[in-house]
C-alpha positions, 0 to 999 in steps of 0.5 A, a space after each residue: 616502712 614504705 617500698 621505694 623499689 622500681 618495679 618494671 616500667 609499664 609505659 613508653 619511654 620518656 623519648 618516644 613522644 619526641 620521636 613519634 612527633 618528629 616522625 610524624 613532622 617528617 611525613 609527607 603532606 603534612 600541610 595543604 601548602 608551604 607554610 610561610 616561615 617553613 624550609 622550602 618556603 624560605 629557600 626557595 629562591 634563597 641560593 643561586 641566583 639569589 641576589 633579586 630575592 635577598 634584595 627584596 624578600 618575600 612575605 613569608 620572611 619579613 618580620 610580623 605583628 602582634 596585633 591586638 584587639 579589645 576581645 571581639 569589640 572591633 570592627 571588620 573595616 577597620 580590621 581591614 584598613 590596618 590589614 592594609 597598614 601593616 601590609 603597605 609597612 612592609 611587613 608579612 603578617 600579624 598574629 591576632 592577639 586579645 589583650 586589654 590590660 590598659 582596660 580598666 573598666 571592663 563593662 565597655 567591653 561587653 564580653 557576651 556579645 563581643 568577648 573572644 570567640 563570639 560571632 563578632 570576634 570570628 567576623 573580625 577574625 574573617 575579615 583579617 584572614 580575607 584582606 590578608 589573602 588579597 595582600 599576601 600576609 599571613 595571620 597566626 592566630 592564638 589558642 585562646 584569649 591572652 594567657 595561658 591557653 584557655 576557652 569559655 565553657 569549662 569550669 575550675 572543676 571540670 576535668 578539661 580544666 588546670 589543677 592545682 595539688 594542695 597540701 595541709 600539714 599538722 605538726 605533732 610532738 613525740 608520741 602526740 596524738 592527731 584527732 579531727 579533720 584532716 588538715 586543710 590546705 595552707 591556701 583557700 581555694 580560688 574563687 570558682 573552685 567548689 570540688 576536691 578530692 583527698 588524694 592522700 594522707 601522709 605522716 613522715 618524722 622530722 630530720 633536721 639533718 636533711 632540712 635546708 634554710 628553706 626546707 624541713 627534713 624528713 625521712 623518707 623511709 618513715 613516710 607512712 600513708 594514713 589515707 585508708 584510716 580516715 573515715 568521714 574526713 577525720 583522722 585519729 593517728 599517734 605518732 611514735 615517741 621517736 621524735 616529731 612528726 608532721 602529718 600532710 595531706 594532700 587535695 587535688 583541686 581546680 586552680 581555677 586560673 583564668 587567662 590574663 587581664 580578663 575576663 575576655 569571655 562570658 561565660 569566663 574562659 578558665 585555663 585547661 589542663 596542659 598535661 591531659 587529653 582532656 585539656 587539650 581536647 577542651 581548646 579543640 571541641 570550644 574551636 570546632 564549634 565555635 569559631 571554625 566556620 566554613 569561612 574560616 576552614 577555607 580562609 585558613 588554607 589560604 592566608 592562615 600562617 600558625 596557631 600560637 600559644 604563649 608562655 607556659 604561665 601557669 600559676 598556681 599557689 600549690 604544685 601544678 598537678 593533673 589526675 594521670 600524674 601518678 600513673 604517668 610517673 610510674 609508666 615513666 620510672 618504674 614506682 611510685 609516686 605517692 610516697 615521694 609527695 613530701 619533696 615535691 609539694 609548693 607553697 607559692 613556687 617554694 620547696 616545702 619539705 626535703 628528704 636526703 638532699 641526694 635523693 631530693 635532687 632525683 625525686 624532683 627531677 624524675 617528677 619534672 621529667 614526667 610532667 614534661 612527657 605529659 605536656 609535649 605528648 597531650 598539649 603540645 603533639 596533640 595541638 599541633 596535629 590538630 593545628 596541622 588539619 587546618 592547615 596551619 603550623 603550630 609556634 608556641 613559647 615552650 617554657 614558663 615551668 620546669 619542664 624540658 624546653 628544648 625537647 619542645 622546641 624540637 616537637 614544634 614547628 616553630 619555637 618561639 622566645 622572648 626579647 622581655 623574658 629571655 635574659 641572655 642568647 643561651 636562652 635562646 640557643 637552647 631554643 635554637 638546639 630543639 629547632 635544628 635537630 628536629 630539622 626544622 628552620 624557624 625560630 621565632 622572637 617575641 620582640 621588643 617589649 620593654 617595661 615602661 617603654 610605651 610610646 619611648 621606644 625607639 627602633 634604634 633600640 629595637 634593633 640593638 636588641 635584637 642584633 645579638 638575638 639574631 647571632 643566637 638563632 632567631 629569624 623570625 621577628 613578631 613585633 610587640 606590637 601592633 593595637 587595634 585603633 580604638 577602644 571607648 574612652 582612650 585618649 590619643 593616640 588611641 586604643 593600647 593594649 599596654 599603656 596605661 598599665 597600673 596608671 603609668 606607661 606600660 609595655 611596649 609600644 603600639 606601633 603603626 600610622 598613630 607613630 612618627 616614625 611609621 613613615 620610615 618603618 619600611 626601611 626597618 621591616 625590609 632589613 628584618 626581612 633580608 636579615 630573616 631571609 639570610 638565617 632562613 635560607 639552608 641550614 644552621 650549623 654550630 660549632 659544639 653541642 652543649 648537653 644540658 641533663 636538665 632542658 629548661 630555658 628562660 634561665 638565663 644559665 649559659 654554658 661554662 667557657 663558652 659563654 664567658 669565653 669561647 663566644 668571645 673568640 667566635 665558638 659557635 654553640 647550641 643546647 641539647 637535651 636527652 630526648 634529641 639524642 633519640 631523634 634520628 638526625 642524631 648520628 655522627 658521620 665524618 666526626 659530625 654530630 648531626 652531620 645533615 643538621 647543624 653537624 655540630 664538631 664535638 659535645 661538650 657536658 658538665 654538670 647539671 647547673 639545675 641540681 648544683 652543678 651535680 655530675 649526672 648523667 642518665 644511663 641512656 644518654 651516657 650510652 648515646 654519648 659512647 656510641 658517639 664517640 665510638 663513631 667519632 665525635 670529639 667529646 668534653 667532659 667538665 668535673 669529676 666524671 668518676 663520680 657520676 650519678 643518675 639524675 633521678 632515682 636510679 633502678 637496681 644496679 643502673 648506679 654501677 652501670 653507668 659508672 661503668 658505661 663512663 668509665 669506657 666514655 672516659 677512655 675513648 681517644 677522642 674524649 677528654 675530661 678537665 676539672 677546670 672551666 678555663 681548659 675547655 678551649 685547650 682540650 677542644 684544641 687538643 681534640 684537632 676542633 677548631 671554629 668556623 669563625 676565627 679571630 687573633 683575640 677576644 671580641 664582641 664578635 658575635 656570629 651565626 652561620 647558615 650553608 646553603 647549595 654550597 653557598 656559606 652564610 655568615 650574619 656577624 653582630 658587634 654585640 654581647 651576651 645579654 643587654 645588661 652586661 657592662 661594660 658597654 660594646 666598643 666599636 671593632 676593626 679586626 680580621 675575621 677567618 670564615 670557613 668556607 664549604 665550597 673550595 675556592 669560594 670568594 665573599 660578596 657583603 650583603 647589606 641588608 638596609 639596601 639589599 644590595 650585593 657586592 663581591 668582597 674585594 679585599 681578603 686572603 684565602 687558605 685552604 678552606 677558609 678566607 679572611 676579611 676585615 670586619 669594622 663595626 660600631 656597636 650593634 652594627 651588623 653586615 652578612 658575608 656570603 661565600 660561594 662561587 664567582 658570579 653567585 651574585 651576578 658580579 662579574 669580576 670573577 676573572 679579576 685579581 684582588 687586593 690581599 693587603 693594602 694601605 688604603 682605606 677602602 679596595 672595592 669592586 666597582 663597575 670600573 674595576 677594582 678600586 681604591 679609596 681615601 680619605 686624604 691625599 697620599 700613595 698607597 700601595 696595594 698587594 693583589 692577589 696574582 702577587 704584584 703590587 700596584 701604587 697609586 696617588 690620590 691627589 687634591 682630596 678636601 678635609 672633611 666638613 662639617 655641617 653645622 647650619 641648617 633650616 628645620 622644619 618641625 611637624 609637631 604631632 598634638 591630639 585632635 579632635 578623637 583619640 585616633 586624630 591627630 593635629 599637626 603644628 608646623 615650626 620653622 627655624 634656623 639652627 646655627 648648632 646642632 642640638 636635641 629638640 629638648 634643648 630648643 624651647 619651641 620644641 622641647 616637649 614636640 614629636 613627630 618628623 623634622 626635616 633638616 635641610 643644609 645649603 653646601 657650596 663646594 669646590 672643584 676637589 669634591 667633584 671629579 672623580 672624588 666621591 663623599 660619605 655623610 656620617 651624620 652621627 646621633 639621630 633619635 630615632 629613624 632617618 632617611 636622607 635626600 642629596 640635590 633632590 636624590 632620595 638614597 638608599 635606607 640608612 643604617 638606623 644603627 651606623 647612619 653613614 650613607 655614600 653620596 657617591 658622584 651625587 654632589 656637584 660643583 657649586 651649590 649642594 642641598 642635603 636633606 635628612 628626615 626625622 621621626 621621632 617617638 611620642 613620648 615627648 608630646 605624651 609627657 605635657 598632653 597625658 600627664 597623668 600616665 606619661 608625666 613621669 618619662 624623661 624628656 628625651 633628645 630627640 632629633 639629628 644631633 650630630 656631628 654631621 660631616 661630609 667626608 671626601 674621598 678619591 678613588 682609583 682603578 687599580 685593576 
């Protein structure tokens, strides 16, 4: 029989790489300057007198592109022209990205010569970061080509390289005997891979109690190690007669993973080890000695945003394994981990063999636990320390294995998800946990990628997306993506990092002056921009912390009654993991949890969603959360808390231990324990916890708040949990309770489309909150700021206010306090000071609709080159509005059309009265000019402008520009690749009204 008993822990513990990590981001001079996207260089300007910068954001916060290149086949002129692009589009930087799987002839690429890292490369990689310097953007750069990160020079059996551990296994009746070689593994090795190792070999006898439907049982007490009795590589063993045995054997090996869609280097680039020195130490020597020119060092001080690593995508047809593993598992729990191998070993990602499920559970996550510590402390620490001597922040996608996400997020400068691979927000709150516990302000999002949409895509699309991402806690946008212009052989529009992909339109969308709707992108990066300034500026602040025992993300797994229920009714929530409870913003003051962070008002823990729903809970958290309370955070608990057990293989007596600690957890006053997932609201609400945002009944609400210099933030979102939920978001027209930090604060709206700011001129106020009414379609959003009179250079901070009213509108105009509608009538307003007033609007016309117009079509068809395009002018007149794709001369046509109506209109449109145009479906962006007056950006989302005083008695002109996608031309000029999209409705298709209003000073 095999000893399982701990021994005394040798190592660190498993918290104090995040610990050492946050210290270390902490210190002073960390980077030459303030990296964009970092906090003071988001703040800076972002409270106060912050209504200029709001209006027109700087570099620093508006969105990104990734931008790709064919390796190094590029060339700097053209490097430097869409520098220029990207820069005249308004937006803030790109991060440089070598990815090709639209190529599927590689021989054009010339991988020696022009392959990632070469000379050619690093002179593109020169002259972006010099033109990006001259513009003010910024460019990131990635580890290694594609990925996983990975760099030219090793070999699938190098120590610096990814390793796979691989079993082989024999089966043997009672009392059989094994003789001959040791079993070779289930799965050849890759190609590449000449080298292994035996690491072991192991007989355990068959129990089919512990087996699963996908898993045979064994026992662990008759794990034997057979390794010291094979002699030459054979073995001669005989299993007992009580009952069948498997022997297994065990060959630690290169995976030989090269990065994806390669080869992008010659010599081929192999994946690195991700959880040794050595690994990481292989990225860092390949740049110091090849791509870190004199040129590059100063450049990267100058325009050189973050070094970026992708998802953690190591694929392996074994258990990913590295050489330290046994030693780092023993300095982490105490034992070994060699008899335990049986429950861990994969065969293409499943389970293989399974001991009592109980200790199975703990097994597997004391081994999960251990390659996370490997990971944050030798890649992801050791990266970006390395990426901060260059000056540069580290942004990576912390998760693809099952490994503690949220505890990387917190080692990171910027923790990055995905809009393709995220399933739900709670993928991105426990991001969005790590981020503000550690003190940091960004997180970023991988944004807008979507199978099959290449060149379909709208910005519409994009924006619905990522308004509930936003909610969650990103606020910063990289745009998926931007490609090179040209490659040898593409056909029009050019060059695509994604399409074709396997013969049909591929990912994303290769945005930039190749698309029709480039001519209004602007208007789309300067809302990014003002949306990330807002999330950007002072700090997050959430209702509850959700403790997960397990940190993984990309899951999809939310939190119970929060996710189906408390986001509904405005709860606020984030994800924390055991290793943020170490961090030292993990404190209680004033019944706050990180009271100088995100001051979450209560914890909330229930079982782990990842082993079962099991009730664990790790002795060290269990004291964190005593302590806690002790000091006066309300606490959660869902399940049956008098049954906990650890979640990994537990030391003597630490069983008895926690029940204890629990115990005493469970008596605290301020904690409370329900067995069912409905009672979580009832016992927050019995614990005195309320929301910073409230409203009557459930909502698609979705909210996320900042505060800042006593200034509260609020960004609302009329959106839901995950895009595939159903039914589809209706739109709302309900009040909104905000809490306010600052007494007496008053609310302006800030619209992010124009920049502008406008004091609130309708609310109530109670003690530290204030009530709004929130009208949205869906996927509409606005942000509410909350501080001091005059914050935004209004000036009617002396002025009464409405509280109710019967008409439409109460604004604040220069005027005065003003109301609006839409019809003739009285309406009665309650100002604040507590009079009334009524007023009478008269003479207001019905609204009109527009249904005749001149359209003038640019139809965008290939030209001479892949990179040239034709244009084909239609003219026609339209008695209805309908899609292109209903009009046969434009049925298969994209590009822009311009819409012009000719209105006569009478005295009751003008003098004093005003009107909106609601112009209803537009496919894809819009803008709009009236009587020669170009507005402001529309809302993409709710395109409905206020012309103002703009029309005139007589005759009025109203123009609206639309660009739509390719996908239309696409469809008849590639047939081959695009054939197989639906032609889509692209144009304005209304209906398209002009709605008058009368409005009045009041006060």
């Amino acid at each position: 029989m095999n000893d399982h008993t701990a021994v005394p822990r040798a190592g660190l513990p498993r918290r104090t790489v995040l610990a050492a990590a946050a210290a270390t981001a902490a210190a002073a001079g960390v980077l030459d300057r303030a990296a964009p996207g970092s906090a003071s260089a988001a703040t800076a300007g972002a409270t106060g007198s912050s209504a200029p910068r709001f209006a027109d954001p700087g570099r620093a916060v508006r969105p990104k592109f990734r931008w790709w290149w064919p390796d190094g086949l590029v060339q700097p002129d053209e490097i430097r022209r869409e520098i220029d692009q990207i820069a005249d589009a308004g937006f803030g930087g790109a991060e440089i990205a070598a990815v090709h799987h639209s190529v599927s002839d590689t021989s054009s690429l010339d991988t020696a010569r022009r392959g990632w890292g070469t000379a050619a490369w690093v002179a593109g990689v020169e002259a972006a970061l010099s033109q990006a310097a001259r513009r003010g953007l910024t460019v990131d750069l990635t580890v290694g080509p594609s990925w996983p990160a990975a760099v030219p020079g090793i070999t699938p059996d190098s120590d610096a390289a990814v390793k796979e551990l691989a079993h082989g296994a024999a089966t043997l009746a009672p009392g059989a005997s094994f003789s001959g070689p040791v079993p070779e593994p289930v799965h050849e090795a890759a190609p590449g891979v000449t080298a292994r190792r035996l690491l072991l070999v192991q007989a355990a006898r068959v129990n089919t109690a512990n087996s699963t439907r996908k898993e045979t049982g064994l026992d662990l007490d008759s794990v034997r190690d057979l390794t010291s009795t094979v002699t030459g590589g054979a073995l001669d063993w005989t299993a007992p007669d009580d009952g069948t045995w498997v022997v297994i054997s065990y060959w630690v090996r290169g995976s030989g993973q090269t990065p994806e869609a390669g080869p992008h280097t010659d010599p081929p680039a192999y994946v690195v080890d991700h959880f040794s020195a050595a690994g990481t130490r292989a990225v860092t020597d390949f740049w110091e000695k090849h791509i870190l020119t004199k040129s590059v060092r100063r450049l990267l001080k100058v325009s050189g945003g973050a070094l970026f690593e992708d998802s953690i995508e190591l694929e392996t047809d074994g258990l990913q394994w590295t050489p330290g593993l046994p030693d780092a598992f023993r300095d982490h729990t105490g034992r070994s981990l060699l008899p335990l191998l049986p429950a861990l070993v994969l065969d293409n990602s499943n389970q293989v063999y399974a001991f009592e499920a109980a200790v199975t559970r703990q097994i597997r996550h004391d081994f999960w636990e251990t390659v996370s510590t490997l990971f944050n402390k030798h890649h992801v620490t050791a990266l970006r320390t390395w990426a901060h001597s260059l000056g540069l922040q580290l942004r990576s996608q912390p998760y693809g294995l099952q490994t503690d996400a949220i505890a990387s997020a917190a080692i990171l400068d910027i923790p990055e998800g995905e809009s393709l691979g995220f399933k739900n927000l709670d993928d991105y709150r426990c991001l969005a946990g790590g981020r503000d516990m550690a003190g940091n302000t960004v997180l970023s999002c991988e944004a807008g990628a979507y199978a099959g949409g290449a060149y379909s895509t709208t910005w519409q699309r994009f924006l619905r997306t990522m308004g509930g991402a936003y909610a969650a806690g990103v606020n910063q946008t990289v745009v998926h993506g931007f490609s090179y212009a040209e490659f040898p052989g593409v056909k029009w529009p050019g060059y695509a990092a994604f399409t074709p992909y396997k013969g049909v339109a591929g990912y994303g969308e290769s945005w930039g002056p190749r698309h029709p709707t480039w001519k209004h992108v602007s208007d789309v990066s300067g809302y990014l921009g003002r949306v990330h300034q807002v999330l950007q500026t002072g700090r997050a602040k959430a209702d509850v912390a959700v403790f997960r025992q397990t940190g993984y993300t990309a899951t999809g797994i939310g939190a119970s009654w929060f996710t189906s229920t408390g986001v509904t009714l405005g709860w606020s929530h984030q994800f924390l993991s055991g290793p943020l409870l170490d961090l030292p913003s993990a404190v209680v003051r004033k019944g706050r949890l990180a009271p100088d962070g995100p001051a979450y008002k209560a914890l909330f823990v229930e079982g782990d969603f990842f082993y079962g729903s099991t009730v664990t809970l790790a002795l060290r958290d269990a004291r964190a959360l005593l302590r806690f309370s002790r000091a006066g955070l309300p606490i959660v608990l869902l399940g049956a808390w008098d049954t906990v057990v650890p979640p990994g293989l537990p030391d003597t007596g630490e069983s008895a231990e926690l029940q204890s600690v629990v115990k005493e957890l469970l008596a605290r006053p301020l904690v409370r324990t329900v067995t069912d997932k409905t009672l979580v609201g009832d016992a927050l609400t019995a614990l005195g916890v309320r929301p910073d945002v409230t409203y009557a009944s459930a909502s698609t609400l979705l909210n996320a708040h900042r505060v800042a210099d006593g200034v509260d933030y609020y960004y609302l979102c009329n959106g839901k949990h995950a895009e595939t939920v159903k039914p589809a978001v209706a739109a709302i027209d309900h009040e909104v309770t905000l809490h306010r930090t600052t007494a007496k604060g008053v609310p302006y709206l800030l619209d992010p489309w124009t920049g502008k700011a406008e004091r609130v001129a309708r609310y109530t106020e109670d003690g530290d909150s204030v009530t709004v009414r929130v009208t949205l379609q869906p996927a509409e959003t606005l942000v509410v700021a909350i501080g001091r009179p005059g914050l935004f250079g209004d000036r009617n901070g002396s002025r009464p206010y409405a509280v109710a009213g019967e008409a439409e509108e109460v604004r604040f105009t220069d005027a005065g306090l003003t109301v609006r509608a839409t019809a003739s009538g009285t309406y009665r307003t309650s100002l604040s000071r507590g009079r009334a007033v009524s007023v009478t609007l008269k003479d207001i016309p019905e609204p009109m609709e527009l249904t005749s117009w001149r359209l003038r079509v640019q139809d965008w068809r290939p030209g001479a080159s892949a990179t040239r395009t034709t244009v084909v002018e239609h003219e026609l007149t339209l008695d209805a509005l309908v899609p292109w794709s209903q009009i046969p001369e434009l049925a298969d046509v994209s590009g822009i059309g311009r819409y012009r109506a000719t209105v006569t209109l009478g005295r009751g449109w003008t003098g004093g009265h005003g009107a909106r145009l609601e112009l209803g479906s537009v496919t894809d962006t819009c803008r709009v000019t009236v009587n020669g007056h170009r507005l402001d950006p529309v809302d993409q989302i709710h395109p409905v402008v206020d012309l103002g005083g703009l029309l005139e008695r007589g005759t009025n002109t109203i123009e609206v520009e639309v660009a739509t996608p390719l996908a239309n031309r696409l469809r008849v000029s590639d047939p081959a690749v695009y054939g197989g999209l639906t032609r889509a409705a692209y144009g304005l298709l209304g209906p398209v009204r002009l709605v008058p209003y009368g409005e009045v000073r009041i006060a």
